[in-house]
N, C-alpha and C positions, 0 to 999 in steps of 0.2 A: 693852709689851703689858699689856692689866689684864688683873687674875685678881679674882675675888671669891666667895664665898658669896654666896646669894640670901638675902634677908631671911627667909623661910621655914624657909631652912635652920639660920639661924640662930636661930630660933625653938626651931625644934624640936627642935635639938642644941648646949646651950648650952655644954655641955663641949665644946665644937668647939676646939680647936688648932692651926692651919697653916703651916708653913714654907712660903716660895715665895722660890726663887731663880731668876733668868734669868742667862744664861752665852752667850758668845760664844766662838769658836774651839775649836769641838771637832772631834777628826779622831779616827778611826778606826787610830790609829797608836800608839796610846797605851799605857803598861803602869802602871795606876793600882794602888796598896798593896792587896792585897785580906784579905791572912793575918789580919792583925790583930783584924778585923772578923768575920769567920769564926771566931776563938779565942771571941770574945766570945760570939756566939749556941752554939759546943760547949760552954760554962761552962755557961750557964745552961741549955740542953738536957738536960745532966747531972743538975741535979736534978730534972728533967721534964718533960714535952711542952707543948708551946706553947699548949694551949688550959688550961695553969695561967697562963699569962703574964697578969697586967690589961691589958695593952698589948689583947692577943686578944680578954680577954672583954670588954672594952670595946665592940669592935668587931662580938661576938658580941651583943651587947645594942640596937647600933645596927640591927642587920642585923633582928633580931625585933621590933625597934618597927617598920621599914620593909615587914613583912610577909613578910618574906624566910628560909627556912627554914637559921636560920647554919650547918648542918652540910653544906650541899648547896651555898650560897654562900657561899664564904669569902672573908676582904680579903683583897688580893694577901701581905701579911705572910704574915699565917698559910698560905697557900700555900705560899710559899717558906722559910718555919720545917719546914713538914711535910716538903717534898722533901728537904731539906737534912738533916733527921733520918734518914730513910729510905734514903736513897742517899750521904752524908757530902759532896756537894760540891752545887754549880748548873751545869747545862754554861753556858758562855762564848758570849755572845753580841755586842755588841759592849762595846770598854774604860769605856764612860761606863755600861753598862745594868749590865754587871758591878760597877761601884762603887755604881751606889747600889742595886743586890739585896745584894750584900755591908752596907751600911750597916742597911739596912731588917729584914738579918739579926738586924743587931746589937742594933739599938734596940728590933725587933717593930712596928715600924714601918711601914704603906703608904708608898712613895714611887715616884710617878707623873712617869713622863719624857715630853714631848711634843717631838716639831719644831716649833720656830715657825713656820718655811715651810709648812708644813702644816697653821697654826690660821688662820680668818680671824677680825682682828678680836681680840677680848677672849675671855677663856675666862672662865664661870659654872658654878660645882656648883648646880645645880637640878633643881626638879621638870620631867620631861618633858611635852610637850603630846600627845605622841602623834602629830608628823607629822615629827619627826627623824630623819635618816636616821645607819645604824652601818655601819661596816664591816669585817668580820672580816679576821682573819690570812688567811684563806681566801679571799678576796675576794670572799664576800658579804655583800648588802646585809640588814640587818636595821631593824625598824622599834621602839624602846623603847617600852615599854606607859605609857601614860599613867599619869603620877602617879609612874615609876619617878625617880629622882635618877643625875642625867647629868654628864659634863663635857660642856658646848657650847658651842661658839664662837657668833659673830653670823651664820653663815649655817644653824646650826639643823643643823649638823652634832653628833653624838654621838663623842666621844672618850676616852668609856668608859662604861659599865653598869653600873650596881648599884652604882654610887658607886666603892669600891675594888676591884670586883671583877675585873672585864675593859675591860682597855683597848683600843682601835680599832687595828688594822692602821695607818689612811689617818694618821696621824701618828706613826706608830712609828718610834726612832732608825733610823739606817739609815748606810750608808759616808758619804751624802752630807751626811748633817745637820752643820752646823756651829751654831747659835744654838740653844737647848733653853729650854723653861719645865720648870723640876721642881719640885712640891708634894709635903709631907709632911705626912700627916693624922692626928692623933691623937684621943682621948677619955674616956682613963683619969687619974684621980685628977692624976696626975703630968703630965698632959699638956705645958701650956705649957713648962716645964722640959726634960723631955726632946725636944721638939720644937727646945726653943735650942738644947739641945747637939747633935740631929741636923744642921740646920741649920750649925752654926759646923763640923763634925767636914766634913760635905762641902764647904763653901766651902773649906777647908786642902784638902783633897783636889783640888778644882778648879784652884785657885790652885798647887799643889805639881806638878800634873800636864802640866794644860794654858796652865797661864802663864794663866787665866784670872784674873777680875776680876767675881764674881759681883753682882750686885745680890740684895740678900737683904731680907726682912720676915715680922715673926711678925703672925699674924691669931689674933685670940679675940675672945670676948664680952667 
């Protein structure tokens, strides 16, 4: 499957960073290390909330150049930094989405799971046209505003919003997924670096867990 940034996007966000790995044999049966990773993001929660992290305001800074109000729309990161602060854990949802929320804890890091069965085609972070269709958890249909930055495959299907913000239902892991594309997107100082080590820390994870054999690649300016 290809994955790419749109020329645009790469324009316009040079600090861009991305891990992308594709994995085969994933099942739903799995008990992947999650404590560790968990320790990490209580460490650094302890000297204070996620919106000190560069990782966030990075992300916070992308979100206000894109027009977008960062306190109202947050990256999936900072999301899951805040709940995680607030309530001490993430409920369990399935063993693959668990690992890399736990990871993404860690690092402060987006990190977007998709079904391949469910992408047609190539997946592209770009600007929307405005005739893409989304699909909620809820299962409805939504239409992206033009100009918004989407994941879309080749059939102009939207597999997420606001960029890190909300992912699609229609390719969400699920019992039956076994093949996944997973990206991690960064744009803080540190970016490429930290993206390796996210990247190398869930390939060990994959590879430890599910006898997987990840194909992995770092993408920047």
């Amino acid at each position: 499957m290809d994955f790419q940034h749109s020329p645009l996007i790469r324009s316009d966000f040079p600090e861009l960073a991305a891990g992308v790995l594709l994995a085969e044999g994933i099942t739903a049966d799995a008990a992947p290390d999650l404590d560790r990773f968990a320790a990490v993001a209580k460490e650094r929660l302890a000297a204070g909330t996620e919106a000190d992290f560069p990782e966030i305001q990075a992300w916070r800074r992308a979100f206000s150049k894109m027009g977008l109000k960062p306190t109202q729309y947050r990256c999936a990161s900072e999301s899951l930094l805040r709940r995680f602060r607030k309530e001490g854990s993430l409920p369990r949802i399935h063993p693959l989405i668990d690992l890399c929320n736990a990871i993404s804890l860690a690092y402060a890091i987006p990190v977007a799971v998709f079904d391949r069965a469910r992408v047609a085609g190539s997946m592209e972070v770009r600007h929307a046209a405005g005739d893409e269709t989304y699909l909620t958890f809820g299962g409805e249909v939504e239409r992206p505003d033009p100009g918004e930055v989407i994941f879309a495959d080749a059939e102009g299907r939207a597999h997420a919003r606001r960029w890190s913000n909300r992912q699609s239902g229609h390719s969400a892991v699920r019992d039956s997924t076994s093949a996944v594309l997973i990206v991690a997107e960064a744009m803080h100082a540190t970016a490429r670096a930290d993206v390796e080590a996210l990247t190398a820390a869930l390939a060990e994870e994959l590879s430890r867990t599910w006898s997987a054999r990840p194909e992995t690649s770092i993408r920047s300016s």
